[in-house]
C-alpha positions as CSV (number, residue, x, y, z in Angstrom):
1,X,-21.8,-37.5,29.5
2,X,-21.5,-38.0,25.7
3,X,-23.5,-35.7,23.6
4,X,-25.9,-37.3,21.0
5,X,-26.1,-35.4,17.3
6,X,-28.6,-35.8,14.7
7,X,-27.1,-37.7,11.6
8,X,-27.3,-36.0,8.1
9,X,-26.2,-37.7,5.1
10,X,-25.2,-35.6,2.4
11,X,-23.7,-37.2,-1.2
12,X,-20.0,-37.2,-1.9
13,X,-20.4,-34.4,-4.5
14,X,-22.2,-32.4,-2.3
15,X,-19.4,-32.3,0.8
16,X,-16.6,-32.3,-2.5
17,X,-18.5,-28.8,-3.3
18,X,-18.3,-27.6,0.0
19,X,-14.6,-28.3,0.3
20,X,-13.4,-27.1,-3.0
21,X,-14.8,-23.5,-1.8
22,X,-12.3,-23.3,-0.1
23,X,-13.8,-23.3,3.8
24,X,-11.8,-26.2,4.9
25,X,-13.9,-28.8,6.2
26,X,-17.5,-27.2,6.5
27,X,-19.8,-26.7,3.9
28,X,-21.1,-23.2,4.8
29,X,-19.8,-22.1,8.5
30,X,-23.0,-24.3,9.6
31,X,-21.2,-25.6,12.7
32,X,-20.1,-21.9,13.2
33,X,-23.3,-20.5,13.1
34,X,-24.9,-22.7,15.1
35,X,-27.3,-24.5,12.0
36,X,-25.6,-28.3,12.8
37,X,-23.8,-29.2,15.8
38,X,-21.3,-30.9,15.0
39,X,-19.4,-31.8,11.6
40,X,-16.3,-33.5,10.0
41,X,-13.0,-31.7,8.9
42,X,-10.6,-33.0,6.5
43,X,-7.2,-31.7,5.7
44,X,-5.8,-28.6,7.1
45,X,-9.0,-28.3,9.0
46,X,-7.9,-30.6,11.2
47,X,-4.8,-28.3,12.0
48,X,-7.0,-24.9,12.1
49,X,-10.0,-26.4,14.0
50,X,-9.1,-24.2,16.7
51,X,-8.8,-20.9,14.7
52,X,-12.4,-21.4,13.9
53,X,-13.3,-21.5,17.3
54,X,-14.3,-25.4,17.0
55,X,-13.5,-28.4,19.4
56,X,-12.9,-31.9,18.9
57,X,-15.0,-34.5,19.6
58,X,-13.3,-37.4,18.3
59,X,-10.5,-38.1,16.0
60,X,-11.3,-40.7,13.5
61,X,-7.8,-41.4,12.7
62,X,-7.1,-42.6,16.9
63,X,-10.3,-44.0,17.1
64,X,-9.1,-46.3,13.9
65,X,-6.2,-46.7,15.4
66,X,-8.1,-47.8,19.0
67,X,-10.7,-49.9,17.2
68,X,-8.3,-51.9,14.9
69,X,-4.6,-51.4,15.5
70,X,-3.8,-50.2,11.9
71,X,-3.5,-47.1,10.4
72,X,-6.3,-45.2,8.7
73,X,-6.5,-45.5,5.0
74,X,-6.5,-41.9,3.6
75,X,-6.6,-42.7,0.2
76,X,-5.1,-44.9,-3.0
77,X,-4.6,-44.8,-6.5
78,X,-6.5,-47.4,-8.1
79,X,-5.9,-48.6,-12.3
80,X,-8.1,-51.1,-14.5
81,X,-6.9,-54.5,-14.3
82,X,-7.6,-55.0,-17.8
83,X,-4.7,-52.6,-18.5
84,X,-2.1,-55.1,-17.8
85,X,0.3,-56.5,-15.9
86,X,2.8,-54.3,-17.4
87,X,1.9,-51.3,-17.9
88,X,0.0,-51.4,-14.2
89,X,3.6,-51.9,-12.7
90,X,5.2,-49.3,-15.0
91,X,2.3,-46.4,-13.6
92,X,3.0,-47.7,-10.0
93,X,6.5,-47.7,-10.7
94,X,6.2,-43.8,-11.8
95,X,3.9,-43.2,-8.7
96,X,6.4,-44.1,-6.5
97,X,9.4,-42.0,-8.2
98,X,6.9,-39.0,-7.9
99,X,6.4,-39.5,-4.4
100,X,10.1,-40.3,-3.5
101,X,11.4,-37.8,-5.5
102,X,8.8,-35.0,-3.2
103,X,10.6,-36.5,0.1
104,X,13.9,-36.2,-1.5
105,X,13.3,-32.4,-2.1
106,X,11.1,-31.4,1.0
107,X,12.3,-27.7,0.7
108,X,11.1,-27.3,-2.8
109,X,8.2,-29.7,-2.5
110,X,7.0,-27.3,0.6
111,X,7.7,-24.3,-1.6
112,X,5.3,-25.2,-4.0
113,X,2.5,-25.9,-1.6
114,X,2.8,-22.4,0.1
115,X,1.0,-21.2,-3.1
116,X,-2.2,-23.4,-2.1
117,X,-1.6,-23.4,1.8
118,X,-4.9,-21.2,2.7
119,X,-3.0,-18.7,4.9
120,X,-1.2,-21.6,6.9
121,X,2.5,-20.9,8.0
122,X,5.4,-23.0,6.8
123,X,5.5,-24.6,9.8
124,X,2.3,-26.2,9.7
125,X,2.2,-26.7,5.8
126,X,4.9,-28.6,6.6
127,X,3.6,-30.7,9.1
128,X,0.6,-31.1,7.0
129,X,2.0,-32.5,4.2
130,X,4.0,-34.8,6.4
131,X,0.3,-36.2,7.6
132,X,-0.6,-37.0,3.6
133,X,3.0,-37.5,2.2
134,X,5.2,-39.9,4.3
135,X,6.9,-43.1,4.0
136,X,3.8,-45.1,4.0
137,X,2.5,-43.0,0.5
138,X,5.6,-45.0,-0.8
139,X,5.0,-48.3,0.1
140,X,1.7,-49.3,2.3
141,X,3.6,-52.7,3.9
142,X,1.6,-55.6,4.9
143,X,0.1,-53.2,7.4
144,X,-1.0,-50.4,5.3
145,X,-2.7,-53.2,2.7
146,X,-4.1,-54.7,6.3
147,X,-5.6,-51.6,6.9
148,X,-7.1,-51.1,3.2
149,X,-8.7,-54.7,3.6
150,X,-10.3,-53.8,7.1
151,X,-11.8,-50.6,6.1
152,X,-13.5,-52.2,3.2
153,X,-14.6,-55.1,4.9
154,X,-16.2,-53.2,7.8
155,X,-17.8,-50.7,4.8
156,X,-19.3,-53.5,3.2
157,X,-20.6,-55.4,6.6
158,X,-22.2,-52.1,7.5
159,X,-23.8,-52.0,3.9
160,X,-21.9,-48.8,2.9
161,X,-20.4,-49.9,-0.4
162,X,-22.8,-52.0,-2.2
163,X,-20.4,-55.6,-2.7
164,X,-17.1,-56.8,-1.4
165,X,-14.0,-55.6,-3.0
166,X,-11.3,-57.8,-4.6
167,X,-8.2,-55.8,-4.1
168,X,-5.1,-56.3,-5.6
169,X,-1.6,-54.0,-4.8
170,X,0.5,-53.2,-7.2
């Protein structure tokens, strides 16, 4: 028997509030308490879910995964077009040196996010970052910009975003 929950909408800045508090993933301890049943966890929350006595429902990244095949686009860096050719390819360029350079020196790289880690242990800092920081951060493949294209499509058939969106990787 599948439960059924009562929608609430809240604007972007609104849950970037909430998240920035630093209660990972809820707002106010609403689903805690009892005020909403049922809510969505980003980032470490969905390591420590269980700490704060909550259960999963569903996974959004498997059910992405189940529903299309591809992997779920956690985010992008996007640059104005009108910046040029060059100097696009130079920033993507420097990105990707960034990035390789954190794999190249996971040890340090892990060191530094201890100091932001919320209480987590090394361990799982570790396996957190290897969720957001991987070898798909370097390079999305054909897949990964598969994946980009699908999510946008399916936002803008569901009228979520307000047009379609012309992409373009770099």
């Amino acid at each position: 028997m599948r439960r059924q929950y009562r929608k609430k909408l809240r604007p972007g800045r609104r849950l970037w509030k909430a998240n920035a508090s630093g209660e990972p993933g809820e707002q106010d301890g609403g689903v805690q308490r009892g005020k909403f049943s049922a809510g969505l966890l980003i980032h470490e929350g969905q390591l420590t879910y269980r700490e704060m006595g909550l259960h999963k429902v569903l996974d959004l990244g498997e059910w992405w995964l189940e529903h299309t095949g591809l992997p779920l686009p956690l985010g992008g860096n996007v640059i104005k077009r009108d910046l040029g050719k060059t100097l696009m390819n130079r920033v993507a360029l420097d990105i990707r040196k960034s990035i390789q350079y954190g794999l190249d020196h996971r040890e340090e790289a892990l060191a530094y996010a201890l100091h932001f880690a919320r209480g987590m242990d090394p361990q799982r800092v570790d396996r957190f970052i290897g969720m957001y920081v991987n070898e798909l951060t370097l390079d999305y493949g054909a897949e990964g910009q598969e994946a980009v294209r699908r999510l946008l499509d399916e936002a803008y058939s569901k009228n979520l975003i307000p047009k379609p969106v012309a992409l373009e990787f770099v």
